[in-house]
N, CA, C and O atoms as CSV, one atom per row, in Angstrom:
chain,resi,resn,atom,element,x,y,z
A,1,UNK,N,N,116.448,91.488,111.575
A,1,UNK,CA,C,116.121,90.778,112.802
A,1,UNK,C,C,114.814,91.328,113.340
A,1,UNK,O,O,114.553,92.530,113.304
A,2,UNK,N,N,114.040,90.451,113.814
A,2,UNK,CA,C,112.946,90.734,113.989
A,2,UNK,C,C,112.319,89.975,115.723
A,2,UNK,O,O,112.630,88.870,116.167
A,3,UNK,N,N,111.624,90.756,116.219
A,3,UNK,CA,C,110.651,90.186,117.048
A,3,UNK,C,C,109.644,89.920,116.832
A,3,UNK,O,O,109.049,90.880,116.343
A,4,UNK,N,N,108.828,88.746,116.967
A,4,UNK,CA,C,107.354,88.812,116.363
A,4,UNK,C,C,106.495,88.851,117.616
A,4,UNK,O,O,106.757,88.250,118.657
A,5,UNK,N,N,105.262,89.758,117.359
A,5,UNK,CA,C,104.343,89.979,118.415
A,5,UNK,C,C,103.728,88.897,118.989
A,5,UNK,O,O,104.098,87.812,118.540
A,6,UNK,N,N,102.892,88.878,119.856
A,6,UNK,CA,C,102.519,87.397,120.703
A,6,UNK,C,C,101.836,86.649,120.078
A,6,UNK,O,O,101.850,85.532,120.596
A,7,UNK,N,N,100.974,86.731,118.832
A,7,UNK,CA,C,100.758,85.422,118.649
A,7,UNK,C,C,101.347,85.197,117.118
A,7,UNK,O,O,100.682,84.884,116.131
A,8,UNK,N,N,102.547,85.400,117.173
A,8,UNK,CA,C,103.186,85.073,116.661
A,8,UNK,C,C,104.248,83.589,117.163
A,8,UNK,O,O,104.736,82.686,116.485
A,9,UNK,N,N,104.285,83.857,118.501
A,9,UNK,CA,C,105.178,82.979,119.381
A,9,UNK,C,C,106.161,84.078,120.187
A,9,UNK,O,O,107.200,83.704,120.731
A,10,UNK,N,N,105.821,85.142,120.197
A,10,UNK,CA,C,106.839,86.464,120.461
A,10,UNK,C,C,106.707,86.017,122.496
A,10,UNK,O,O,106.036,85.293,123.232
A,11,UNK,N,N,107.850,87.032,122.593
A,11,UNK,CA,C,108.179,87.202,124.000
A,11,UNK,C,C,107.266,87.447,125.199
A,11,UNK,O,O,107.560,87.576,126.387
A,12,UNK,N,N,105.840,87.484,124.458
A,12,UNK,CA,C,105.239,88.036,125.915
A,12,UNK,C,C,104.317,86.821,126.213
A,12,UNK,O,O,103.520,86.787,127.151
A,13,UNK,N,N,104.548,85.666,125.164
A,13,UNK,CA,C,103.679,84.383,125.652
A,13,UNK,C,C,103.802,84.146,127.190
A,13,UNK,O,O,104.540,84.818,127.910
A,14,UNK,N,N,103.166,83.327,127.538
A,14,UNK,CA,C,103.174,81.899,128.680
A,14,UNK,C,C,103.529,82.906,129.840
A,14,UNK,O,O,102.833,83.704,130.467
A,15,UNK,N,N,104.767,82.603,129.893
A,15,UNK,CA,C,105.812,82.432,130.666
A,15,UNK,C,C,106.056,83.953,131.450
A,15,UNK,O,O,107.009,84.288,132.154
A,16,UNK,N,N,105.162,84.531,131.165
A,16,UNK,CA,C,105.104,86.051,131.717
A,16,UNK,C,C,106.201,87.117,131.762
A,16,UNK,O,O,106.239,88.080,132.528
A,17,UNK,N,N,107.221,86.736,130.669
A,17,UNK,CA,C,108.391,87.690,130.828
A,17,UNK,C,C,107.904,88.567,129.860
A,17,UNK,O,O,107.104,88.200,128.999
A,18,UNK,N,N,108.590,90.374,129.998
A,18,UNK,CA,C,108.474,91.566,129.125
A,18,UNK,C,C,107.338,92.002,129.576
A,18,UNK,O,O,106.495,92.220,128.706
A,19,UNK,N,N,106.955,92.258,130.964
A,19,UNK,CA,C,105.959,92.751,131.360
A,19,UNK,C,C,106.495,94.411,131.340
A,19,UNK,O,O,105.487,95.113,131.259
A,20,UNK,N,N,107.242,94.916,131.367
A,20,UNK,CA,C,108.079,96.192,131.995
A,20,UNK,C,C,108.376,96.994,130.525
A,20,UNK,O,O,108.334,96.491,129.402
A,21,UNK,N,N,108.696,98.426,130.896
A,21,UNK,CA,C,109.575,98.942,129.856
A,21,UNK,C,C,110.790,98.448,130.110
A,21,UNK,O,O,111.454,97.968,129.191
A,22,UNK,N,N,111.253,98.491,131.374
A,22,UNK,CA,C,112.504,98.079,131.446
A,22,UNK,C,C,113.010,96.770,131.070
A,22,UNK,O,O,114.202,96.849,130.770
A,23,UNK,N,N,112.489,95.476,130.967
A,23,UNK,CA,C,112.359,94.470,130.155
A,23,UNK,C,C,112.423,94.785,128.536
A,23,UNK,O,O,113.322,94.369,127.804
A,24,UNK,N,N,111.356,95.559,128.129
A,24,UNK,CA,C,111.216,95.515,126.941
A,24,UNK,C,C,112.665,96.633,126.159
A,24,UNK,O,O,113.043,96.640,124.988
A,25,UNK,N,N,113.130,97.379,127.222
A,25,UNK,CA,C,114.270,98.322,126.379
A,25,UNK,C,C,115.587,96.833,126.341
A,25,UNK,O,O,116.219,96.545,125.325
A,26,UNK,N,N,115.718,96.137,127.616
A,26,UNK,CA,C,117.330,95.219,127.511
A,26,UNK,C,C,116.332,94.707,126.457
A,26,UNK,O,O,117.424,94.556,125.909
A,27,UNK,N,N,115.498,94.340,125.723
A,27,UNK,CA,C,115.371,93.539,124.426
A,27,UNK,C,C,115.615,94.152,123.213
A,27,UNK,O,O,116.025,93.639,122.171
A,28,UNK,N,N,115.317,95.326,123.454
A,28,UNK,CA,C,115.723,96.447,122.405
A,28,UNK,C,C,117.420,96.600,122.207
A,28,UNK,O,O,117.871,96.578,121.062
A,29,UNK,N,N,118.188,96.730,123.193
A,29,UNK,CA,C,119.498,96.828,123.524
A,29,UNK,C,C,119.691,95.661,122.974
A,29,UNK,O,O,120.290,95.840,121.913
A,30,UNK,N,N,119.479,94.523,123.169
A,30,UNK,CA,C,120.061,93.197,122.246
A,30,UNK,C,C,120.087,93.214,120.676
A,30,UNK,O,O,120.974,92.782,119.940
A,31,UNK,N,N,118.732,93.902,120.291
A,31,UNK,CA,C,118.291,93.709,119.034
A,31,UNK,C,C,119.562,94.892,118.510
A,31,UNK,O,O,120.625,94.525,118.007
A,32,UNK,N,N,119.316,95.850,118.669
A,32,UNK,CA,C,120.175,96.788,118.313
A,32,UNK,C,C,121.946,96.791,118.273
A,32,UNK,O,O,122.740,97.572,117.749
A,33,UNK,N,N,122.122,95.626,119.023
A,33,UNK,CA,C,123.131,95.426,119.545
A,33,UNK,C,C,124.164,94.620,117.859
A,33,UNK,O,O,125.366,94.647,117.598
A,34,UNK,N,N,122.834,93.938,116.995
A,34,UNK,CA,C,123.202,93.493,116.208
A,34,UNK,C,C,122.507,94.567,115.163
A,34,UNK,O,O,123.427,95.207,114.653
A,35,UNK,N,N,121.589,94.883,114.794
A,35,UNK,CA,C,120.637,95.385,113.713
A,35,UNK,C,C,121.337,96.953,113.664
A,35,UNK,O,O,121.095,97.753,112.760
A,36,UNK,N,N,122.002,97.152,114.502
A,36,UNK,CA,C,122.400,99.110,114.383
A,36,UNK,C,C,123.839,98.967,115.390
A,36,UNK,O,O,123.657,99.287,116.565
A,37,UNK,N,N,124.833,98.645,115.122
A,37,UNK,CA,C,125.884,98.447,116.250
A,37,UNK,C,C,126.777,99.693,116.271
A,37,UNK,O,O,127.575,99.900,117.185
A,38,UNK,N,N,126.543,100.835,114.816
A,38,UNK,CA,C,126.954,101.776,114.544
A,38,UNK,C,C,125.703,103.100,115.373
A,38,UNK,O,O,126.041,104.272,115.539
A,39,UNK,N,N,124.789,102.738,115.640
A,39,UNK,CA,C,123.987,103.928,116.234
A,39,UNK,C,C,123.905,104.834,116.355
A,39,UNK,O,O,123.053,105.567,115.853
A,40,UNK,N,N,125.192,105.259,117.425
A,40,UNK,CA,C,124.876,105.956,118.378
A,40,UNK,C,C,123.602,106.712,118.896
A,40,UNK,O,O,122.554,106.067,118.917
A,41,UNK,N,N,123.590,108.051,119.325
A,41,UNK,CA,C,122.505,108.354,119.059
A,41,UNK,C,C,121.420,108.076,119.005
A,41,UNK,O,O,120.668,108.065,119.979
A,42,UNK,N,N,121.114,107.798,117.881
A,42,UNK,CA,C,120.005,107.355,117.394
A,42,UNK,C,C,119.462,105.748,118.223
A,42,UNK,O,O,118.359,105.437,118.672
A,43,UNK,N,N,120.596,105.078,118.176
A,43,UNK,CA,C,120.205,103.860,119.180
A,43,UNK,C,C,119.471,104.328,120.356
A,43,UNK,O,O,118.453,103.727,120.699
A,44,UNK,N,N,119.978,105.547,121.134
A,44,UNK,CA,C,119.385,106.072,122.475
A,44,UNK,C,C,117.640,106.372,122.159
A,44,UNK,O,O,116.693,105.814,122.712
A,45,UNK,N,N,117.611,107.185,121.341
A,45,UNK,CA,C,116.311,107.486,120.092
A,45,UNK,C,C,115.247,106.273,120.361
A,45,UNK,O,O,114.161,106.313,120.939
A,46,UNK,N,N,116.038,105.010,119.646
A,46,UNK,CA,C,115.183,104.056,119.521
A,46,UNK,C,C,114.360,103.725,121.158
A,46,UNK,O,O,113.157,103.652,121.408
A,47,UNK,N,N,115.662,103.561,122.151
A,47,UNK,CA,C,115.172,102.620,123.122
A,47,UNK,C,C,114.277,104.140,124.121
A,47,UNK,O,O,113.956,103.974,125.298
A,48,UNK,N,N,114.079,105.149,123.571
A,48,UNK,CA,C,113.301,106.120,124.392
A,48,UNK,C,C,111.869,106.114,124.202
A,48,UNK,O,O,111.028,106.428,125.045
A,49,UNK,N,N,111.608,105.607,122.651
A,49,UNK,CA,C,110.351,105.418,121.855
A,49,UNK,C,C,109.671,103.936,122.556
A,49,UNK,O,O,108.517,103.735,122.933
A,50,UNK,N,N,111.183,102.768,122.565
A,50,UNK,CA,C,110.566,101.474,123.198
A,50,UNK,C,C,109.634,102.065,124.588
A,50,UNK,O,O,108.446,101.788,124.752
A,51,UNK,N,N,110.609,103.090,125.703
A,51,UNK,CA,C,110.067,102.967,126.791
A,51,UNK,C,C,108.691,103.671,126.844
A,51,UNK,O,O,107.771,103.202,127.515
A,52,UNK,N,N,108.569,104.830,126.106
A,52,UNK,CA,C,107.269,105.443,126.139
A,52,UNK,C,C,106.156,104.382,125.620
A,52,UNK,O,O,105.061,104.130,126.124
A,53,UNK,N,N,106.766,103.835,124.461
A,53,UNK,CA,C,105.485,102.899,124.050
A,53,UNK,C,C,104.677,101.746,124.964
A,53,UNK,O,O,103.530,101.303,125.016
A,54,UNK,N,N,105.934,101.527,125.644
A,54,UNK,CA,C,105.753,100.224,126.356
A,54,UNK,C,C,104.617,100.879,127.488
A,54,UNK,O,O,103.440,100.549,127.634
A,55,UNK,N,N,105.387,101.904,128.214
A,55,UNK,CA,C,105.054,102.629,129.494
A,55,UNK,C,C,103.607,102.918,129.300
A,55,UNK,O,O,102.771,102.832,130.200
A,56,UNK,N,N,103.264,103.403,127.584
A,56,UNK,CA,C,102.004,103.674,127.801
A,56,UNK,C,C,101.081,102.800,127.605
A,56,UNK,O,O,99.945,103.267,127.679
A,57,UNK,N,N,101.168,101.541,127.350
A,57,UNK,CA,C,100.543,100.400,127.017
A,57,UNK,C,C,100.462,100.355,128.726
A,57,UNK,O,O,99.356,100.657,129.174
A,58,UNK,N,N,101.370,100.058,129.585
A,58,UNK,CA,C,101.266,99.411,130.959
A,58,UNK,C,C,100.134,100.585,131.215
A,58,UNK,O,O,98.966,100.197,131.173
A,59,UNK,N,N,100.441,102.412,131.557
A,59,UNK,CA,C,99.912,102.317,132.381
A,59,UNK,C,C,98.306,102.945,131.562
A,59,UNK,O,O,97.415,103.138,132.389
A,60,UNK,N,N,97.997,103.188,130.390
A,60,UNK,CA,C,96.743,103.176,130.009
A,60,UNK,C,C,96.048,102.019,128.919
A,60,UNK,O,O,95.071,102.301,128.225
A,61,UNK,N,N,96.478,101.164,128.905
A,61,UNK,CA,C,95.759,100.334,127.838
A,61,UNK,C,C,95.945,98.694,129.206
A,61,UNK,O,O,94.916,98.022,129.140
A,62,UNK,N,N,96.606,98.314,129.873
A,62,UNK,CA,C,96.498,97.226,130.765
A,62,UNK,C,C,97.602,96.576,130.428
A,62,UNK,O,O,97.699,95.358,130.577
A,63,UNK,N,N,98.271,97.100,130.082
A,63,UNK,CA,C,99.769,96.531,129.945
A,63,UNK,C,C,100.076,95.979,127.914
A,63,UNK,O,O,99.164,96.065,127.091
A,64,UNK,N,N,101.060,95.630,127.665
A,64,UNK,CA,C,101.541,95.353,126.144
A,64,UNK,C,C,100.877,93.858,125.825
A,64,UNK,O,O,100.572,93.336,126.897
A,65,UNK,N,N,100.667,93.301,125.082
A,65,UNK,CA,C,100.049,92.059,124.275
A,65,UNK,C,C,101.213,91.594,123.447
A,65,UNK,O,O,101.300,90.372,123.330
A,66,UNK,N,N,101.968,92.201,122.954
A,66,UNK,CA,C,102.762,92.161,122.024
A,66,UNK,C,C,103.896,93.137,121.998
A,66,UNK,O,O,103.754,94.169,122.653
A,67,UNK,N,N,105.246,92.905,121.179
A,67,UNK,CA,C,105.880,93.718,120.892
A,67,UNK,C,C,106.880,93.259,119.857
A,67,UNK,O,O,107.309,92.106,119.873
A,68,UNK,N,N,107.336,94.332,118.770
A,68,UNK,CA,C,108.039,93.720,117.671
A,68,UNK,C,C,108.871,94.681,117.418
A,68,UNK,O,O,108.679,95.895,117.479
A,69,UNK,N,N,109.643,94.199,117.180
A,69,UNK,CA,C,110.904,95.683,116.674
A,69,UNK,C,C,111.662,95.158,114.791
A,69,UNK,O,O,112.036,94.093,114.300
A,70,UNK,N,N,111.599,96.069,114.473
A,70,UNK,CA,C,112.313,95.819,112.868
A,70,UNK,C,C,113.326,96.269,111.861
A,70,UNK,O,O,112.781,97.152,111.198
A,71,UNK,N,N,114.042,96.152,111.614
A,71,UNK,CA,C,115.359,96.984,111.343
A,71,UNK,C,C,114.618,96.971,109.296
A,71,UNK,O,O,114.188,96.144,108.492
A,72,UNK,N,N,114.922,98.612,109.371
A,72,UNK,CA,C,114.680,98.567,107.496
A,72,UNK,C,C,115.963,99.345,107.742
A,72,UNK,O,O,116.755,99.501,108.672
A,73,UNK,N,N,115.756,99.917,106.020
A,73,UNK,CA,C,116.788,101.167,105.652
A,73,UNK,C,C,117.275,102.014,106.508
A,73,UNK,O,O,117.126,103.173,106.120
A,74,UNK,N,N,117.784,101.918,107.488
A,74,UNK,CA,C,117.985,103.521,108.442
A,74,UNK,C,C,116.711,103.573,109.156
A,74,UNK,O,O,116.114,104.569,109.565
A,75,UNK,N,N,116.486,102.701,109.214
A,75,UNK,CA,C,115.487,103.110,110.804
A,75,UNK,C,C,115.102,101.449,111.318
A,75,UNK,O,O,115.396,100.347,110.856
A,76,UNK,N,N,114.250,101.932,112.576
A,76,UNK,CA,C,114.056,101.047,113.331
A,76,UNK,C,C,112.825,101.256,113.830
A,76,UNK,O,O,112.663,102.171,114.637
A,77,UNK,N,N,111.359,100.143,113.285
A,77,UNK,CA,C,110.307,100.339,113.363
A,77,UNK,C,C,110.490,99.618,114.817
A,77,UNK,O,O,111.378,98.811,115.093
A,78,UNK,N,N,109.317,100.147,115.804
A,78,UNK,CA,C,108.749,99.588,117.127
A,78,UNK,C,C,107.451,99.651,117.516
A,78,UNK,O,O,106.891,100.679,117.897
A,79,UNK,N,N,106.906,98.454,117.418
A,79,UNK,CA,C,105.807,98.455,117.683
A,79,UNK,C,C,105.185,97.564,118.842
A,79,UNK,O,O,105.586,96.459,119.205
A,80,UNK,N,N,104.097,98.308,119.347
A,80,UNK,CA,C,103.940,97.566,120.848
A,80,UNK,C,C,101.882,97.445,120.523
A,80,UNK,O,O,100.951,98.179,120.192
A,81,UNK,N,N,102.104,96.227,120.843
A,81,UNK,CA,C,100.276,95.738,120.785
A,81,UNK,C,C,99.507,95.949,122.451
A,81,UNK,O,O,99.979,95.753,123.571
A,82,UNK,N,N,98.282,96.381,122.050
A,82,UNK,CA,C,97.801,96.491,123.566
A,82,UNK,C,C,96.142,95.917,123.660
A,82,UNK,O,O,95.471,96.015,122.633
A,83,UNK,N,N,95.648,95.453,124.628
A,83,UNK,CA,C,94.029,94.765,123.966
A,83,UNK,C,C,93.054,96.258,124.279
A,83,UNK,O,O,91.862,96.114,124.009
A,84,UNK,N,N,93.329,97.184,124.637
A,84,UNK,CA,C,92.547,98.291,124.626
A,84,UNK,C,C,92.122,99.269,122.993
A,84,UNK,O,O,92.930,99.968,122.381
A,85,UNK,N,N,90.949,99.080,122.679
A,85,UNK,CA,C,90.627,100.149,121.792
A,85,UNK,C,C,90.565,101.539,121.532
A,85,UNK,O,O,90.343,102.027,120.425
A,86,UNK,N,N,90.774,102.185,122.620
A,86,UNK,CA,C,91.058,103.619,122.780
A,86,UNK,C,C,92.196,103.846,122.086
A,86,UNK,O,O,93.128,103.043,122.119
A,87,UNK,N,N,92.238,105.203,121.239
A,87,UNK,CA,C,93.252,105.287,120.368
A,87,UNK,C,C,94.526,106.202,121.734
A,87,UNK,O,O,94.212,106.340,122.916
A,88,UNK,N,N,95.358,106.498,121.365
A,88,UNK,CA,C,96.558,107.009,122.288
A,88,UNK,C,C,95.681,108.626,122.527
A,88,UNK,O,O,94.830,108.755,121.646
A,89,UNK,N,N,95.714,109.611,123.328
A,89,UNK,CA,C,95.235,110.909,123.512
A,89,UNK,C,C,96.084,111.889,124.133
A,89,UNK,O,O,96.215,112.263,125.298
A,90,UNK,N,N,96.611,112.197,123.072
A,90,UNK,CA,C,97.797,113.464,123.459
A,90,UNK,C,C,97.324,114.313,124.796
A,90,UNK,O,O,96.101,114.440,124.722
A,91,UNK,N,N,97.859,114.966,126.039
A,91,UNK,CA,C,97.629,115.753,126.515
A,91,UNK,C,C,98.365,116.855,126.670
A,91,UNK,O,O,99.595,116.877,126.639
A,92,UNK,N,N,97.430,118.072,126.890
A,92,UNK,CA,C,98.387,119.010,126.356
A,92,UNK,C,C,99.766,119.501,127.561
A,92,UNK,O,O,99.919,119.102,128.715
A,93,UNK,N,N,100.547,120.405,126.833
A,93,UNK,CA,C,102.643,119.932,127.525
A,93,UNK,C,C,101.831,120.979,128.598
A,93,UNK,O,O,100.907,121.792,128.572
A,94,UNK,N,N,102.791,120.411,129.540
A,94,UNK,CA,C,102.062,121.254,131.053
A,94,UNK,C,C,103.286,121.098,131.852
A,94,UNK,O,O,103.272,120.022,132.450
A,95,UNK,N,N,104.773,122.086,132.157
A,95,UNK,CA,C,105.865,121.560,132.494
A,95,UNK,C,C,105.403,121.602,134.065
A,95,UNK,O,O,106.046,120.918,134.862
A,96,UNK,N,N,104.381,122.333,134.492
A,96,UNK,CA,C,104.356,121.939,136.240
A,96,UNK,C,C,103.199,120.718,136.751
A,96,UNK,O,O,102.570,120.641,137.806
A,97,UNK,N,N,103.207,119.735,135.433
A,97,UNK,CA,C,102.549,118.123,135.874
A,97,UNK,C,C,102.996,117.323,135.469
A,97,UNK,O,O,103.149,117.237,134.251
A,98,UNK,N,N,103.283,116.664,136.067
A,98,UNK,CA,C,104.397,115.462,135.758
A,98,UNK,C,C,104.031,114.573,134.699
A,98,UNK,O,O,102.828,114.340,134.820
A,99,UNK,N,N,104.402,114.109,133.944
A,99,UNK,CA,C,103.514,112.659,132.714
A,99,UNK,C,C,103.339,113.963,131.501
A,99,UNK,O,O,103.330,115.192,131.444
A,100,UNK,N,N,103.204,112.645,130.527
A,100,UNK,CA,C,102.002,113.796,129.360
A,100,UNK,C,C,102.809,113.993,128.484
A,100,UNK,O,O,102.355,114.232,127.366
A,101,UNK,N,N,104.688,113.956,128.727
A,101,UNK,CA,C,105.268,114.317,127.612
A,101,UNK,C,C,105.532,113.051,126.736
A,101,UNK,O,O,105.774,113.395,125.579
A,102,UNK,N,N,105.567,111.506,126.937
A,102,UNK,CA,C,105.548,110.717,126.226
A,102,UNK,C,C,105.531,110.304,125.225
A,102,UNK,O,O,106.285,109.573,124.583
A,103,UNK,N,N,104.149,111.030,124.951
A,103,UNK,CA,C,103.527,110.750,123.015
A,103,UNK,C,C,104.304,111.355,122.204
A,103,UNK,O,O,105.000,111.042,121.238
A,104,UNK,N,N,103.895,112.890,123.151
A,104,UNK,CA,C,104.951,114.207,122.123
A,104,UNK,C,C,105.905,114.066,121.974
A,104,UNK,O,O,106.284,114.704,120.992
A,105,UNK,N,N,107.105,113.193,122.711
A,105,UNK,CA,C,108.183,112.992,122.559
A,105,UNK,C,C,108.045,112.016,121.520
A,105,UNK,O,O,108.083,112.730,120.518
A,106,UNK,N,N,107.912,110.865,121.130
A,106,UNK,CA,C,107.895,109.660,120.349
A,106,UNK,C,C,107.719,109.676,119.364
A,106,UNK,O,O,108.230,108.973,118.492
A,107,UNK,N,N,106.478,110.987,119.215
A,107,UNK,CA,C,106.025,111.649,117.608
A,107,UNK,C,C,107.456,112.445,117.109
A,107,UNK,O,O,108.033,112.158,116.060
A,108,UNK,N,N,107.853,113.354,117.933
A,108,UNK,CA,C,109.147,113.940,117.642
A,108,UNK,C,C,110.412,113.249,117.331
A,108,UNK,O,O,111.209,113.710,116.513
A,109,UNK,N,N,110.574,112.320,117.872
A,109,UNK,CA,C,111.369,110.993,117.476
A,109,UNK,C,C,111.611,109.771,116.196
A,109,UNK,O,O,112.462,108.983,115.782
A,110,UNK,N,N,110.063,110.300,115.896
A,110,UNK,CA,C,110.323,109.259,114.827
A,110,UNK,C,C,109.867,110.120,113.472
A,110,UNK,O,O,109.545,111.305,113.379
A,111,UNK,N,N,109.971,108.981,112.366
A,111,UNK,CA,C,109.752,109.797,111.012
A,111,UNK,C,C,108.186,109.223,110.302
A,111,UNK,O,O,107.752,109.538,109.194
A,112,UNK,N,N,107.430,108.156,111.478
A,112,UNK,CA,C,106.392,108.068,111.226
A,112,UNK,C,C,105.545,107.522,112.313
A,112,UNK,O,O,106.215,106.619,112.815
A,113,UNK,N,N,104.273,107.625,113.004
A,113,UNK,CA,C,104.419,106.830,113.623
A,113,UNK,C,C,102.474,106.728,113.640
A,113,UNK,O,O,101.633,107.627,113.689
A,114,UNK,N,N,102.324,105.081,113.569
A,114,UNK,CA,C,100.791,105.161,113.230
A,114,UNK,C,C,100.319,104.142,114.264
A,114,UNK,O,O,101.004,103.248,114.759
A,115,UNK,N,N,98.708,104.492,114.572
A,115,UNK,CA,C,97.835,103.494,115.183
A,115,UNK,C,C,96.704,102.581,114.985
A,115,UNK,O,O,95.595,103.114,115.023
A,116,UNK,N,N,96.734,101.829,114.865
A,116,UNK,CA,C,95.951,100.681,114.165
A,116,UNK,C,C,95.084,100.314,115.497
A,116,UNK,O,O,95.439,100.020,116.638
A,117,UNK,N,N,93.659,100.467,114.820
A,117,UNK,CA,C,92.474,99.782,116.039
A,117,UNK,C,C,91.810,99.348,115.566
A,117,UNK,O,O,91.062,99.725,114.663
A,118,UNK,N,N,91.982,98.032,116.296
A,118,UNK,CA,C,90.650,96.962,116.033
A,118,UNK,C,C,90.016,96.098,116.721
A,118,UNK,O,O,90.305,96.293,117.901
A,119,UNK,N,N,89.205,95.126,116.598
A,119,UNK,CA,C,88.212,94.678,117.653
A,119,UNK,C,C,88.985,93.637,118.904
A,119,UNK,O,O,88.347,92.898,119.655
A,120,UNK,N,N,90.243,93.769,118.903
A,120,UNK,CA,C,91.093,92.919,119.762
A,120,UNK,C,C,91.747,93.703,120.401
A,120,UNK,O,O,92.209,93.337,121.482
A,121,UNK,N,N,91.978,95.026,119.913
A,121,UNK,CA,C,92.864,96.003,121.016
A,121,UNK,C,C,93.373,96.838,119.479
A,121,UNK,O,O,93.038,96.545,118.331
A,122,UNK,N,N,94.231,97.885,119.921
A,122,UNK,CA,C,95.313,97.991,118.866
A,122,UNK,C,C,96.851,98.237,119.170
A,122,UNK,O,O,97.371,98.221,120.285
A,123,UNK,N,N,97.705,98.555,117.494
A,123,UNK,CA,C,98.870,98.128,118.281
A,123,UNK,C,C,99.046,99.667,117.138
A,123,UNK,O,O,98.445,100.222,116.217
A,124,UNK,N,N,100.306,99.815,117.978
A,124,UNK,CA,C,101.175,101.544,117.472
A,124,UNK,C,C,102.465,101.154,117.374
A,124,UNK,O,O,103.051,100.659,118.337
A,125,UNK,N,N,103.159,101.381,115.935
A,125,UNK,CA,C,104.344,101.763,115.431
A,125,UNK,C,C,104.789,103.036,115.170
A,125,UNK,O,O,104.261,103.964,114.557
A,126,UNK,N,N,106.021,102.916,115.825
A,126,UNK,CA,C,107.002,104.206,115.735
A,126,UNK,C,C,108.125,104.035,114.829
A,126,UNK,O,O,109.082,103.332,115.154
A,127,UNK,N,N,108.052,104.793,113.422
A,127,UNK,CA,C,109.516,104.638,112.766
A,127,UNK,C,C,110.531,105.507,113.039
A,127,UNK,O,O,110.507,106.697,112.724
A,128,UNK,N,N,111.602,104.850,113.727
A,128,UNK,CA,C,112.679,105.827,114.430
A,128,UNK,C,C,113.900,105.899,113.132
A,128,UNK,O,O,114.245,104.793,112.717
A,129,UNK,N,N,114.452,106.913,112.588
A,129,UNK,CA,C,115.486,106.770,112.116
A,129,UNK,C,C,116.783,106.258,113.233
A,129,UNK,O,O,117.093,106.697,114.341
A,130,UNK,N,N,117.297,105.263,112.490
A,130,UNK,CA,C,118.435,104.424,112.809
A,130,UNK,C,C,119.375,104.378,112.104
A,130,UNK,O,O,118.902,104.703,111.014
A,131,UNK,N,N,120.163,104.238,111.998
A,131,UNK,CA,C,121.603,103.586,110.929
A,131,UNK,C,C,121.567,101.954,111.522
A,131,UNK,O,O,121.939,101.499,112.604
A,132,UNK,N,N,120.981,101.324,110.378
A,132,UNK,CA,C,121.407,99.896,110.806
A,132,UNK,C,C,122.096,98.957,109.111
A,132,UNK,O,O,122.461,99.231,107.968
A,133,UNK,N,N,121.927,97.897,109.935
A,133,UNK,CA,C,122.791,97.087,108.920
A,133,UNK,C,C,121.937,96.804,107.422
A,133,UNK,O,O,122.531,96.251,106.497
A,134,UNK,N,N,120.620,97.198,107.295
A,134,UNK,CA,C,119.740,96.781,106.353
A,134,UNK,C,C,119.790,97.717,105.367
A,134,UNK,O,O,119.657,98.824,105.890
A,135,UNK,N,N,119.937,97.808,104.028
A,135,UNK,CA,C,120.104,98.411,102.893
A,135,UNK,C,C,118.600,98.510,102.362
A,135,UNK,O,O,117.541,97.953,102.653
A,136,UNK,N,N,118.948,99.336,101.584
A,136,UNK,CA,C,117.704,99.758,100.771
A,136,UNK,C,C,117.520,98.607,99.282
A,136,UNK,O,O,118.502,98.219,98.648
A,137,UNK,N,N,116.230,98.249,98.977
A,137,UNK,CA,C,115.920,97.388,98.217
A,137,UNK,C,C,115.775,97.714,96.578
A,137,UNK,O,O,114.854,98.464,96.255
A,138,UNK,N,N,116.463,97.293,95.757
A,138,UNK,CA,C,116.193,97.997,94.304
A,138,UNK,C,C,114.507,97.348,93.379
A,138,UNK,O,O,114.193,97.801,92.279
């Protein structure tokens, strides 16, 4: 099961819905709801990666363009499109300033996670290990 990013026909067309993390995690919670119904865990995993990704699209790139989520073998790719070219910029862990732990968390979360930039913005996938319903391919 898949979401396809916006110009694909994905959720963030027209109609202005999935502006939010909080939008974009109940979409995650649906998807998962079928694609990983065994989770646990790891379901929590997934929708922590949705909110950082999302969160950081809103508050440094001008909000998400896109967003797609994908169930493979045991994990659950998430990826969120943004029209800003600046690549993501870790800052360093500072427990007496609030923000900043986001990235580091998401990198720690997943088992891959890459950024693609190009002359339209770019978009960042996080591969979260999941237990879902999708088998491995011979």
């Amino acid at each position: 099961m898949t979401l396809p990013p916006k110009e694909d026909r994905g959720p963030l067309d027209g109609d202005g819905s999935l502006r939010t993390a909080e939008q974009a995690r109940d979409v995650a919670r649906g998807f998962l709801s079928v694609a990983a119904p065994g989770g646990g865990s790891a379901r929590d995993a997934v929708l922590l990666v949705v909110s950082e990704l999302f969160t950081n699209a809103e508050r440094h790139a001008g909000g998400a363009t896109g967003f797609r989520l994908e169930a493979g073998p045991g994990t659950v790719a998430v990826t969120v499109h943004d029209a800003s070219t600046a690549p993501p910029r870790p800052v360093p862990l500072d427990a007496t300033r609030p923000g900043g732990f986001g990235w580091h968390l998401g990198q720690e979360l997943s088992v891959d996670v890459r950024v693609d930039v190009n002359a339209a913005g770019k978009t960042v996938t996080a591969v979260v290990p999941c237990p879902t319903g999708v088998s491995q391919r011979g």
